[in-house]
C-alpha positions in Angstrom: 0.0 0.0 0.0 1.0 3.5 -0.6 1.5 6.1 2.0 -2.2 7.1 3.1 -1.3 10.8 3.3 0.0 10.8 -0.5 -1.8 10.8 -3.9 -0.8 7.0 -5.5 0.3 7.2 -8.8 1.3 4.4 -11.4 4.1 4.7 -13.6 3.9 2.1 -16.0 6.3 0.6 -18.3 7.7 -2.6 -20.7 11.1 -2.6 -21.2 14.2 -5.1 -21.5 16.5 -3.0 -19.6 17.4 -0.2 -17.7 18.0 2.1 -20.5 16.4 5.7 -21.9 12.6 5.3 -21.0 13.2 2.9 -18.3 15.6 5.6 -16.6 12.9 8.1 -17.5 10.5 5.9 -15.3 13.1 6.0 -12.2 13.9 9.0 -12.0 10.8 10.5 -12.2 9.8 8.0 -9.3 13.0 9.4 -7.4 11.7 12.5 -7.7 8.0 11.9 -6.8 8.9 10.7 -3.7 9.9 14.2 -2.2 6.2 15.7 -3.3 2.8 14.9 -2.2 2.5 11.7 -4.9 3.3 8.0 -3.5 4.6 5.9 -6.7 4.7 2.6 -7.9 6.8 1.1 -10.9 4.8 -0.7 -12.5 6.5 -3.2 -15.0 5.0 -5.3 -17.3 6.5 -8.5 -17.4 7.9 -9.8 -21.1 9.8 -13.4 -22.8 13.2 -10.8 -22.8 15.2 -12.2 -19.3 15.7 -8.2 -18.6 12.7 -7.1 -18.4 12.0 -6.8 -15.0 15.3 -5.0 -14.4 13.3 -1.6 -14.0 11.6 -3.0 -11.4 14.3 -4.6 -9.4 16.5 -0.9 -10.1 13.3 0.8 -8.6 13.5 -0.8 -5.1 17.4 -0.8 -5.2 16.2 2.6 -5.1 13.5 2.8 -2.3 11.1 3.2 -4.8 8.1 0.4 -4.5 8.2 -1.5 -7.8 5.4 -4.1 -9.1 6.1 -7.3 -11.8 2.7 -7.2 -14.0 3.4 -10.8 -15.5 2.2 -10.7 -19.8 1.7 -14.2 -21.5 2.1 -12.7 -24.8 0.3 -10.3 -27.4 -3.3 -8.5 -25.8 -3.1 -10.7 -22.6 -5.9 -10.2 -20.4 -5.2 -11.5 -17.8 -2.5 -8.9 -17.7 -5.5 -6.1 -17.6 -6.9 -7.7 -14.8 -4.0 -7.8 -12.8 -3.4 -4.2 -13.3 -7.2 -3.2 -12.3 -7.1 -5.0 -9.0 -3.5 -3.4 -8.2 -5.4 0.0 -9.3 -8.2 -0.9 -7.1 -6.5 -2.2 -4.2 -4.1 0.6 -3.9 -6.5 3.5 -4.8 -4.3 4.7 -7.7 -5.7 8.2 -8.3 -3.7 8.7 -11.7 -1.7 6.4 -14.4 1.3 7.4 -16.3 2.0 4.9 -19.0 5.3 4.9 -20.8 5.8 3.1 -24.1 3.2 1.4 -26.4 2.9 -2.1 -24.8 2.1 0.4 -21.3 -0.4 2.5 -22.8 -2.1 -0.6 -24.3 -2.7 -2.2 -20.7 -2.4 0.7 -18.6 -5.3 2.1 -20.3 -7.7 -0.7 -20.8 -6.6 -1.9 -17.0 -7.6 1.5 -15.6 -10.8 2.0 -17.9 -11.1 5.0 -20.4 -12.3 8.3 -19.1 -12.3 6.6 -15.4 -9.2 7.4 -14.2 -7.2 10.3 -15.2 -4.5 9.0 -17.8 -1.3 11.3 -18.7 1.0 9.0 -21.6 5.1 9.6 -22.1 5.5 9.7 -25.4 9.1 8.6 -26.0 10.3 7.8 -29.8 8.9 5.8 -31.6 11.5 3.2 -33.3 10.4 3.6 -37.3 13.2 2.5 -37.9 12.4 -0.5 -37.1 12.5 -4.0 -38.0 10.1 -6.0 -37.5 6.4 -6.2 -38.9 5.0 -6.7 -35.4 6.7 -3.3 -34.4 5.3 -1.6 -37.0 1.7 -2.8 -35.7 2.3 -2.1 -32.8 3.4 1.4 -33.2 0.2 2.1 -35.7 -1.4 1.0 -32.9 -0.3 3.2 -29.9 -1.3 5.9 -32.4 -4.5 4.6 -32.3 -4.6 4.6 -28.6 -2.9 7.7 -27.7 -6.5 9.8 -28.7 -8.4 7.9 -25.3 -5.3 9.7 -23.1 -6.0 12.6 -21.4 -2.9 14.2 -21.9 0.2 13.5 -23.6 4.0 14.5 -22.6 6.7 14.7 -24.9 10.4 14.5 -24.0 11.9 16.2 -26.5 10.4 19.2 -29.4 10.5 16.9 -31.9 8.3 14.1 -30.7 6.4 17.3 -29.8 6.0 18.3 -33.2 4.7 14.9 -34.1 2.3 14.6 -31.8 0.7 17.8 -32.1 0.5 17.0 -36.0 -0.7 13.5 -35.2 -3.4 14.6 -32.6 -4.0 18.3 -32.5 -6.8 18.2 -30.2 -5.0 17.1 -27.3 -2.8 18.8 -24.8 0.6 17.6 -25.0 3.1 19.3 -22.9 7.0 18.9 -23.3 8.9 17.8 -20.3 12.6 17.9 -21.0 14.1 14.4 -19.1 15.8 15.0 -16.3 18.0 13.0 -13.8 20.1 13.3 -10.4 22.8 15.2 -11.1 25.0 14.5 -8.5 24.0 10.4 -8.2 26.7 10.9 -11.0 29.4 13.6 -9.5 29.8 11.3 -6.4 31.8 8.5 -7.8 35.5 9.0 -6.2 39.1 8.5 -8.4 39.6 5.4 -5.9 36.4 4.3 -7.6 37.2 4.9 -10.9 40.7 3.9 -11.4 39.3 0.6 -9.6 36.5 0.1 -12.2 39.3 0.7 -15.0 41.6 -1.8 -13.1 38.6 -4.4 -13.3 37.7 -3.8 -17.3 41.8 -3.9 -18.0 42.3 -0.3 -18.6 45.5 0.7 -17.4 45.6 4.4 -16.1 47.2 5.9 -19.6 44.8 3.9 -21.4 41.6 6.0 -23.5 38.5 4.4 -22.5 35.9 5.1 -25.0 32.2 3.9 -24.4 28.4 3.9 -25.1 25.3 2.1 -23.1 22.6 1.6 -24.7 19.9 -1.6 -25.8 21.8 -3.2 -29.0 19.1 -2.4 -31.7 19.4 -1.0 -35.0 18.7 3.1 -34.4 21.6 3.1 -31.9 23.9 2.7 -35.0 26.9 0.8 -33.4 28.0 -0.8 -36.3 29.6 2.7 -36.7 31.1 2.6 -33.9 32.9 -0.8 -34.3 33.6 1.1 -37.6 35.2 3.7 -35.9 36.7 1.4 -33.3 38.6 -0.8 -35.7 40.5 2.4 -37.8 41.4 4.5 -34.0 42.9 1.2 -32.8 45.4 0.8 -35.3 46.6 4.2 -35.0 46.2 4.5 -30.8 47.7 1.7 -29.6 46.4 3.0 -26.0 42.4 3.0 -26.6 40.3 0.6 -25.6 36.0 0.8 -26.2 32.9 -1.0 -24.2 29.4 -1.2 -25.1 27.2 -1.3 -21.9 23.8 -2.8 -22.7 21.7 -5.9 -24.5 19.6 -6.7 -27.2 18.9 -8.4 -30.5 21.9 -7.2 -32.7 24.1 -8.7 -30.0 25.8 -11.3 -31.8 25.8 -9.6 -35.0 28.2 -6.9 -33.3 30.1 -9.2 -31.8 30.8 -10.8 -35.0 31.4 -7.6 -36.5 34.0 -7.6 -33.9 35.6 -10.5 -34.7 36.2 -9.7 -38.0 37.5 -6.3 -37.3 40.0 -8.5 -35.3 39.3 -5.9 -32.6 37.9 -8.3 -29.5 40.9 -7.5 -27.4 39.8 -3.9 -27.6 36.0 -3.9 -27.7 33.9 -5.3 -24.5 30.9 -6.1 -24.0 29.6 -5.8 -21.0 25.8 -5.9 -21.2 22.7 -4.7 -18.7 24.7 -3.2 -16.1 23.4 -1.8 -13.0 26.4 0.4 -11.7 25.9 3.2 -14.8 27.5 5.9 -12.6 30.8 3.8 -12.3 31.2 2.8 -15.8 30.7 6.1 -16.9 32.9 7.6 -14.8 35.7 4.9 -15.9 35.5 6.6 -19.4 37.4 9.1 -21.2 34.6 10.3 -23.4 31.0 9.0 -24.6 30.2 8.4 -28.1 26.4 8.4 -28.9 26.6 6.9 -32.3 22.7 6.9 -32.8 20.9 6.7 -36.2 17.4 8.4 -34.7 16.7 9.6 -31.2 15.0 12.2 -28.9 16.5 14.1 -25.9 19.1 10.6 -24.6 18.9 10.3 -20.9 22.8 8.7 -21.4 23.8 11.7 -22.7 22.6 13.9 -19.8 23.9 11.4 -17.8 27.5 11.4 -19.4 27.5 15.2 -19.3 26.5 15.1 -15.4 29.5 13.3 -14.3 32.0 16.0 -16.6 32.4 14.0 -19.9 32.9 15.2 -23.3 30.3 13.7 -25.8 30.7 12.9 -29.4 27.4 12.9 -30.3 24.9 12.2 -33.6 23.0 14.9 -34.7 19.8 13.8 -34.4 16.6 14.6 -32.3 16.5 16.7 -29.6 21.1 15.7 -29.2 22.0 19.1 -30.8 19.6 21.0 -27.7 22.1 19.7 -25.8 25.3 19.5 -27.4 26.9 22.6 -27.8 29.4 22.0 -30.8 33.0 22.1 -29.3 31.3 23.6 -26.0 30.2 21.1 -24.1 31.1 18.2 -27.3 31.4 17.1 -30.6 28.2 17.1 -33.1 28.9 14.5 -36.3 26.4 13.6 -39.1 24.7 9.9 -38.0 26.6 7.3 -40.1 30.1 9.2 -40.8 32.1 7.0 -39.9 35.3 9.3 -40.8 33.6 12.1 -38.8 33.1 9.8 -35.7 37.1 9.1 -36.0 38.6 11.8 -36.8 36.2 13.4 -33.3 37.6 10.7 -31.0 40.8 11.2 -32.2 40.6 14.7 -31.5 39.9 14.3 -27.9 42.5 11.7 -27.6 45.0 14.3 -28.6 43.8 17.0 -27.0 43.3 15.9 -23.4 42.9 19.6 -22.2 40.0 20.4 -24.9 38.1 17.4 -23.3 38.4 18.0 -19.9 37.1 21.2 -20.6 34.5 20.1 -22.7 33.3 17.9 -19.8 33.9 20.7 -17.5 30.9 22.7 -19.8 28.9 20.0 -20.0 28.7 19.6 -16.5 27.2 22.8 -15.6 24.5 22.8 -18.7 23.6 19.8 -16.9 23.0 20.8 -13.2 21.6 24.1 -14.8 18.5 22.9 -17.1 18.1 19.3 -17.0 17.9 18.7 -13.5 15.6 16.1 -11.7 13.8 18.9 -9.8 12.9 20.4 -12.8 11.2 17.5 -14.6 9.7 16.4 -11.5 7.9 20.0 -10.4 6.3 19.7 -14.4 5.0 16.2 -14.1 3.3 17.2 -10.7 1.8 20.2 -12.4 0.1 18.1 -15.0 -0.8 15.3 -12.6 -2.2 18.1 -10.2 -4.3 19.9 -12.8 -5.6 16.2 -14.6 -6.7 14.8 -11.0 -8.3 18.5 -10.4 -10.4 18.5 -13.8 -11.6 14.8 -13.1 -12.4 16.0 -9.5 -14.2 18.9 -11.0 -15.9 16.8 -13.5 -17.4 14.1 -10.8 
């Protein structure tokens, strides 16, 4: 049960991972816990053995977390289970994230019964496989029984407001806990280097992120292969999971570049990897404001970044980073390069990026303009009764 002096809230979401919208999700819950909302993580159970790592980061977290188990495609037993929790723990407003979410979070808590405000993160078009490509036609579909809609970056703003002018969508810039990333000591991070093999004088060059097609990493093994034979000091990671897994470790192989490259898959000590890097490389084909970025920036890394989506709102070129076209590969190596030669240009750059950070994408922020929104939704439906 929530506290009984709180509004309860459910933040749902179906992920395979602890990555963008799954962060998203956490940090918002953080954040809600300081106001007077109660939250629950609500994850919805998949086949994928990481999707219930949201759930198990939320109570690492303090933050009460709830496994919604799904036997497949339009499950309803997965609806009911998700009424009674709304029921039995007088959820006053849901906040679904993600297709799969608003499909059940919105038949589970009964259209125009209980107020209903949807995160709309990107939608993959990219993407792959037919199924997606229903399921995303879909979520368009249900998207116009929301009450409101939130955007996390201008240009899934744009979309929506072309795609369903008639309903109030507001843009939340993500935001995360700034200094959950600035408190990782030097012990800590020459000790996380010591453990991946990267020697103090070593470059340690990396990117998280769920191993799908839009995060464009084939680029980055690209890019990996040509710097190593000119560096003989870098070394790379890739911090995440997913379905291209073994084609990049292939790719690896035959870039004869596994001594170099790890893999090091769902990881839930983000703050120490990153701060075992030398720089972040976002190598992304499409994207919209990347919580990873922020979250690179926070703990005082330079960022050679894609631009695409929202990236270049927060990139400042040769400010706070590097801004390449998506799929240069000689762009994406000759800006690593730069930073490895000029060690005083990317500490500054990190140095930048830092502050931008703590100054306008802060967790306070975000969370002070979801609890506007749920406060004036739970108001109308008050006023409505």
């Amino acid at each position: 049960m929530g506290n009984s002096s709180k509004k309860n809230v459910l933040l749902l979401r179906s992920g395979v991972g602890v990555f963008g919208a799954e962060r998203v999700v956490l940090e918002l819950a953080k954040g809600l816990m300081d106001t007077e909302y109660h939250p629950f993580v609500g994850v919805i159970q998949n086949q994928d053995p990481n999707s219930t790592e949201l759930a198990k980061a939320a109570e690492r977290e303090g933050v009460p977390a709830i496994v919604f188990e799904c036997g497949g495609a339009f499950d309803v037993g997965t609806i009911r289970t998700i009424r009674e929790f709304i029921a039995d723990n007088q959820i006053c407003l849901i906040n679904p994230h993600g297709y799969k979410a608003n499909f059940y979070g919105l038949a589970a808590a009964g259209v125009g019964k209980l107020p209903s405000l949807a995160t709309i993160h990107p939608w993959t078009e990219t993407e792959y496989s037919f199924r997606a490509k229903i399921y995303t036609f879909l979520d368009k579909t249900w998207l116009r029984l929301v009450d409101e809609l939130v955007a996390v970056s201008e240009n899934v703003q744009e979309i929506l407001q072309k795609m369903l002018p008639q309903k109030q969508c507001t843009l939340i810039s993500n935001g995360i806990d700034v200094q959950r990333f600035q408190q990782v000591t030097p012990e800590q991070r020459l000790q996380y280097r010591k453990q991946l093999g990267v020697a103090e004088n070593d470059l340690l060059i990396g990117t998280i992120g769920r191993l799908v097609p839009e995060k464009g990493y084939q680029y980055f093994i690209e890019s990996a292969a040509a710097l190593s034979q000119e560096l003989p000091n870098i070394k790379f990671a890739i911090i995440g999971d997913g379905e291209l897994r073994e084609d990049l470790v292939s790719q690896t192989r035959k870039e004869n570049i596994s001594e170099r490259m790890q893999f090091l898959g769902v990881r839930n000590d983000i703050p120490e990897l990153i701060a075992a890097m030398d720089a972040y490389v976002l190598s992304s084909v499409s994207e919209g404001l990347p919580m990873v970025v922020l979250e690179a920036m926070a703990a005082g890394k330079p960022v050679i970044a894609t631009s695409v989506g929202d990236v270049p709102k927060i990139i400042a070129h040769r400010k706070t980073g590097l801004l390449i076209e998506s799929g240069d590969i000689a762009a994406l190596t000759a800006a690593i390069r730069e930073l490895a030669e000029n060690p005083q240009i990317a500490t500054l750059m990190g140095e930048n990026a830092r502050n931008f950070v703590e100054q306008y994408y802060s967790l306070a922020h975000m969370t002070s303009k979801y609890v506007e929104r749920f406060d004036a939704l739970i108001s109308e439906r008050m006023t409505d009764v």
